[in-house]
C-alpha positions in Angstrom: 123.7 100.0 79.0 121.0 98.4 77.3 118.1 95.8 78.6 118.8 92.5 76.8 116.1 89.9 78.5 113.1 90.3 80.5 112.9 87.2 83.0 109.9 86.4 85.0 109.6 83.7 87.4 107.0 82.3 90.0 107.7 80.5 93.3 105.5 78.9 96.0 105.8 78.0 99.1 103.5 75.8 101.4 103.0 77.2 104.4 102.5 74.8 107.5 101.0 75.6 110.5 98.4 78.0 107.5 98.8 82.0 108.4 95.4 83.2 109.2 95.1 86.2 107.9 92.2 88.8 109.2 91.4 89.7 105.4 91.2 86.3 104.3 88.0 83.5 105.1 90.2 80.6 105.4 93.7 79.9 106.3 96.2 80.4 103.7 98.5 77.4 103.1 100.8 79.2 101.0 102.7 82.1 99.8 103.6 83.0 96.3 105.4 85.2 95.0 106.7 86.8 91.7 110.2 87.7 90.9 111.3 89.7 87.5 114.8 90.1 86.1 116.0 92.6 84.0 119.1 91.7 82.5 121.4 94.0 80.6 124.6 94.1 77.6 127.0 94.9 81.2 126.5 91.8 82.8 124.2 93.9 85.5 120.8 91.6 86.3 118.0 94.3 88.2 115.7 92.5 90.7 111.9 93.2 91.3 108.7 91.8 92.9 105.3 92.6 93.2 101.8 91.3 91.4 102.1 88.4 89.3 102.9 90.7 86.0 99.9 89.3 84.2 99.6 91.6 81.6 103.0 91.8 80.5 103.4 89.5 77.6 103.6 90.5 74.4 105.0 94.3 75.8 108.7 92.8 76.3 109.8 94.4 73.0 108.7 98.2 74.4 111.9 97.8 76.9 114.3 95.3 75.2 117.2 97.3 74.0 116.5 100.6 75.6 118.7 102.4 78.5 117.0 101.4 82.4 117.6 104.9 82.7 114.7 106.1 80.6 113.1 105.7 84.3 110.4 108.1 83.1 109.3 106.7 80.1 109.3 103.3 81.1 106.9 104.2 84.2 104.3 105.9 81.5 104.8 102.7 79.1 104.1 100.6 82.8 101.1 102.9 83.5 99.5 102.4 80.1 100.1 98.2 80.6 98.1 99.2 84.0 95.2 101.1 82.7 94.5 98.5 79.8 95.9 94.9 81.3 97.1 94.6 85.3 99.9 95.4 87.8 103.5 95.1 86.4 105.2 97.0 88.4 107.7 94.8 89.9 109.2 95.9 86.4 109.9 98.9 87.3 111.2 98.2 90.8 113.7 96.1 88.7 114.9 98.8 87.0 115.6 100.9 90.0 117.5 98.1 91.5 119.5 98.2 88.1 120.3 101.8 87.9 121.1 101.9 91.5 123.8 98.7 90.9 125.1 100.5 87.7 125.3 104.2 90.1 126.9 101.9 92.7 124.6 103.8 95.3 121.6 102.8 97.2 118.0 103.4 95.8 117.0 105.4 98.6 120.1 107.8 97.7 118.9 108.5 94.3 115.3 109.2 95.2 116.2 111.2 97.7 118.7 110.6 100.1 117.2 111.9 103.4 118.1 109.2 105.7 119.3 106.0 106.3 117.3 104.4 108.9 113.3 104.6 109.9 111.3 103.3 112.8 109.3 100.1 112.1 105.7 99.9 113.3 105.2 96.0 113.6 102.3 95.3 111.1 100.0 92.1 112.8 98.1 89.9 110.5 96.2 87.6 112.7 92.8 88.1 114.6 93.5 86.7 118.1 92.3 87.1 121.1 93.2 90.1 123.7 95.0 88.2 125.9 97.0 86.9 123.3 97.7 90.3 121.4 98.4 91.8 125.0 101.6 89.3 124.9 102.7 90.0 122.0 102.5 93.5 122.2 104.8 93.2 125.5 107.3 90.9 123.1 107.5 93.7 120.7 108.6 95.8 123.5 110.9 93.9 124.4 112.4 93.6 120.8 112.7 96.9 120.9 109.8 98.5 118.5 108.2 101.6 119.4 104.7 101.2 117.8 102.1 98.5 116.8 99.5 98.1 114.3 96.6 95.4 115.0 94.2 94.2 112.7 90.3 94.6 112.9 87.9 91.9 111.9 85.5 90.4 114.5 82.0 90.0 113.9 81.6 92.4 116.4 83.6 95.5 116.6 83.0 95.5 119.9 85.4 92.5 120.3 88.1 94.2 117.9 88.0 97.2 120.5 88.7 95.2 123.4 91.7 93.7 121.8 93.1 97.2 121.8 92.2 98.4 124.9 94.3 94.9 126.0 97.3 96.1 124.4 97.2 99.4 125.8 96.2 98.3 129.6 99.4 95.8 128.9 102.2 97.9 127.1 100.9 102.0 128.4 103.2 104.0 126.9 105.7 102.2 125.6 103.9 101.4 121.9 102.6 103.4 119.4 99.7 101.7 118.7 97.9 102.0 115.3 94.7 100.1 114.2 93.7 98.7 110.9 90.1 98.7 110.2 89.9 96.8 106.7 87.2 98.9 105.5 89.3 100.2 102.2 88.8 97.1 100.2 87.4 93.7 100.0 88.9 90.1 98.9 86.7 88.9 96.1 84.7 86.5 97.9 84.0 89.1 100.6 80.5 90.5 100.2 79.6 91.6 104.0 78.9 95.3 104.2 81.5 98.0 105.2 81.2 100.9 107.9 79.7 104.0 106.7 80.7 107.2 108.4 78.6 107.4 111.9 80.1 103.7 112.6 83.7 104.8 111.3 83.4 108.2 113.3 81.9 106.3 116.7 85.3 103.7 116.6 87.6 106.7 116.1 86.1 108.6 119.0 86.9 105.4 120.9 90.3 104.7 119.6 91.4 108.1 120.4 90.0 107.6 123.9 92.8 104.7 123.6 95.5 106.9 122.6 96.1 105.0 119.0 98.0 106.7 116.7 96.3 106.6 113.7 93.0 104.7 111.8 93.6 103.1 108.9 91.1 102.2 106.1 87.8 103.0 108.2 85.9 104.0 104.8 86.2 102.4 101.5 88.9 103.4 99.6 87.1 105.5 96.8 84.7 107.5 99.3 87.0 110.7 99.5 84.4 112.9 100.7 83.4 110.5 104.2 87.7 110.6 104.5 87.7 113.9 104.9 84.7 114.2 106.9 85.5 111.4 109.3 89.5 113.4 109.3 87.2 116.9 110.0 85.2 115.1 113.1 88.1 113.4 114.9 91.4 114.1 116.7 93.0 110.9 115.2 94.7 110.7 112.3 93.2 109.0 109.0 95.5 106.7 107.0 94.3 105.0 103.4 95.3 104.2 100.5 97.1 100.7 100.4 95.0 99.3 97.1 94.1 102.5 95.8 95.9 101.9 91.6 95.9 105.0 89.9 97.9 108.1 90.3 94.5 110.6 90.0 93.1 109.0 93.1 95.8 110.3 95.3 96.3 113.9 93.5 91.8 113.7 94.2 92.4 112.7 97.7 95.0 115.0 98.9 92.9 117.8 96.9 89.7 117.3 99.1 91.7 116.5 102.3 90.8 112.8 102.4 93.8 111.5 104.7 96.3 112.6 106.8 98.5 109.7 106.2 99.0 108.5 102.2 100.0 104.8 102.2 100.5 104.0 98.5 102.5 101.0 97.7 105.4 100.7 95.1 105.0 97.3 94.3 101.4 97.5 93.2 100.6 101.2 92.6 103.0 102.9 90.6 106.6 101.4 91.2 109.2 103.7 92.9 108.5 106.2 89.9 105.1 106.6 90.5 104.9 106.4 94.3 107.4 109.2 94.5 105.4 111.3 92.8 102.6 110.4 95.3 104.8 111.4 98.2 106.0 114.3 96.8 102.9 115.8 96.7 100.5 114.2 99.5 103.5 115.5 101.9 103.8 119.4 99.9 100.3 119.3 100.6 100.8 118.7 104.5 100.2 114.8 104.4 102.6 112.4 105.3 103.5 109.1 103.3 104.1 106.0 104.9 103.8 103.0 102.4 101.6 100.0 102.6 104.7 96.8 102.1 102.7 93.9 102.9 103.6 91.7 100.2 107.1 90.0 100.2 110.3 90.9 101.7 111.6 92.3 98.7 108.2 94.7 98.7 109.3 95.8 102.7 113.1 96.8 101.4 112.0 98.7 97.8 109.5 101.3 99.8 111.8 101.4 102.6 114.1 102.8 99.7 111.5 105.9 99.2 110.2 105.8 102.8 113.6 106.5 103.5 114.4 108.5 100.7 112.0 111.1 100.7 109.2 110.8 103.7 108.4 113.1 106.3 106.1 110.3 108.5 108.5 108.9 111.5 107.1 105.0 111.1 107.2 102.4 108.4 105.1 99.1 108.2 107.0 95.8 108.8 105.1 93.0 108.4 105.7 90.3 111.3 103.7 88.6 113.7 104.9 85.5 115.3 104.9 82.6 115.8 102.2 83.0 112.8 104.5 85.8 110.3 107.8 85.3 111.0 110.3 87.6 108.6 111.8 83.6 107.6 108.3 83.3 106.1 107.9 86.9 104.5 111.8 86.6 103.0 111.7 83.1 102.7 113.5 83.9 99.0 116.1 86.1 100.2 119.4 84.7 101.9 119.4 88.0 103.9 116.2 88.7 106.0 115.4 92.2 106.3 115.0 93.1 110.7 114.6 95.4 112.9 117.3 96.4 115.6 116.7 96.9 119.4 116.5 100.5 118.9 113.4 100.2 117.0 114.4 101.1 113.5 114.8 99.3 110.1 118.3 100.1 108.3 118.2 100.8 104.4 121.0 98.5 102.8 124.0 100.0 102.0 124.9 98.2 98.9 124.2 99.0 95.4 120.2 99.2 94.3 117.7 97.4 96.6 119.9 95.4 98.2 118.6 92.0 97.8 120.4 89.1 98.3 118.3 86.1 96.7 118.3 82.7 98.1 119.5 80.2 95.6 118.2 76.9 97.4 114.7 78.8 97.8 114.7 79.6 94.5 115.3 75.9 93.5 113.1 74.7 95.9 109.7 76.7 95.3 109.9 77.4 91.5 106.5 76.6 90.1 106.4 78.5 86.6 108.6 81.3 84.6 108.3 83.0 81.3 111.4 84.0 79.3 111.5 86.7 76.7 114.1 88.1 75.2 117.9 87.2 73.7 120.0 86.9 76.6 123.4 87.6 76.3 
């Protein structure tokens, strides 16, 4: 099997009511998203998504005509792209999809194979008020999750800690709750200053008053050494990660210690190649790995692929928090939305690759731009 065309393709769609998200400063009234298509001599089309592949052009020739299967050197060509140009990953989610079709297997079989199902933690977007998370909490229990994540982002953090000790008062036992501090990274137009280690350490000591699960992203993401301090002063786990790009950062981190939960995601740091890798030895060094997927729906199905496939942490992220992130928003391109059953867990597709099923009218309908390389055939 050879690759024959290299298809990429943009869609947008408006969003109306906006989605306020806590790491954004005004609403966003849209959601884009990329989709790549390998094609190949069989007839067999690979799927991806991810960043918006900028980058890419003029590096179509360094696949067209080789086997998908050169998994390995196609990730080193994709980390090289990376280094000098941007994020093309969703290229090399493509090609797992592809070799997974041609196997006629599932992607999390191939890279792994240890299960087929894994409980969703229900990943909120929105700042709202305690009262208001309190309810939805309840709702999740009700829907059957068994854990939570909630955004910080007040002015105050004060007023962030109150939404949590809502949820608790509200829900008890019943939720895993996790908290998101937003410390790891900034939006470019975000210049206020992050947490340094006291204020990080003084909110852990209060979340795990609260009984939350873990802390994520209470430190910017390239101060290792405060991680592993913070992780050496408190009782609750440490999770980071999610934007951290190159491979070394991860082998550095889980060298010193940094985290006790590795959240590395294939669409934008390494593709399934390079994320496996990541798991493989954050967890042989007594970490777990539980992947950031807040990007699309086809982002949420490729690292439940490796989540399933090879990690040791019980939870995965699933982005949804209505009315305001509905899984009709986050798959709006796939005919099949990806959800969670009343036992609490997320099942891997059984059908060949990734299994995404793509939305034909959607993809009519919100089309915006595409760029086509290659001689297909």
């Amino acid at each position: 099997m050879k690759i024959t065309s290299i298809e990429i393709k943009q869609y947008v769609m408006p969003l109306d009511p906006p989605f306020k998200a806590a790491w954004d400063p005004a609403p966003r009234k849209n959601f884009a998203t990329t989709l790549v298509f390998v094609h190949t001599d069989e007839g067999i089309t690979g799927v991806g998504s991810g960043d918006l592949m900028f980058g890419f052009q003029g590096h179509e020739h360094l696949f067209i005509g080789r086997d998908p299967f050169e998994i390995e050197r196609h990730y080193q060509v994709l980390d090289n792209i990376d280094f000098h140009y941007g994020r093309c990953w969703p290229l090399d989610l493509a090609l797992w999809d592809l070799m997974g079709k041609k196997a006629g297997r599932p992607v999390a079989d191939l890279v792994g194979g240890k299960q087929n199902k894994i409980l969703a933690y229900a990943s909120t977007g929105e700042i709202v008020e305690p009262e208001v998370r309190a309810e939805r909490a309840k709702q999740f229990v009700e829907q059957g999750y068994k854990a939570m994540k909630i955004r910080f982002h007040h002015d105050h953090v004060r007023d962030d800690l109150k939404v949590v000790e809502a949820a608790r008062k509200t829900v008890g036992d019943k939720l895993e709750i996790m908290v998101d501090a937003n410390q790891g990274w900034k939006m470019p137009w975000d210049t206020e200053p992050t947490w340094d280690l006291k204020k990080a350490a003084q909110v852990a000591k209060e979340l795990e008053n609260l009984d939350v699960f873990w802390l994520e992203e209470p430190l910017p993401h390239e101060n290792f050494d405060d991680m592993r301090r913070l992780r050496e002063m408190s009782g609750i786990r440490i999770a980071g990660g999610e934007m951290n790009r190159r491979s070394h950062d991860f082998r550095e981190m889980s060298k010193r210690g940094s985290l006790d939960v590795y959240q590395p995601d294939v669409a934008l740091a390494g593709g399934i190649t390079g994320v496996k890798k990541i798991a493989e030895f954050v967890q042989g060094n007594g970490a777990w790995f539980s992947p950031h997927t807040w990007s699309n729906g086809i982002g949420v199905l490729a690292n439940l692929h490796l989540a399933a496939g090879v990690s040791n942490c019980p939870y995965l992220e699933f982005p949804f928090d209505p009315p305001a992130w509905t899984v009709e928003r986050r798959d709006y391109i796939q005919s099949t939305k990806l959800t969670v059953g009343q036992d609490g867990y997320i099942h891997v597709p059984q059908t060949p690759g990734l299994g995404i099923e793509l939305d034909d009218e959607s993809l009519k309908k919100y089309e915006v731009n595409s760029a086509y390389v290659g001689e297909k055939e």
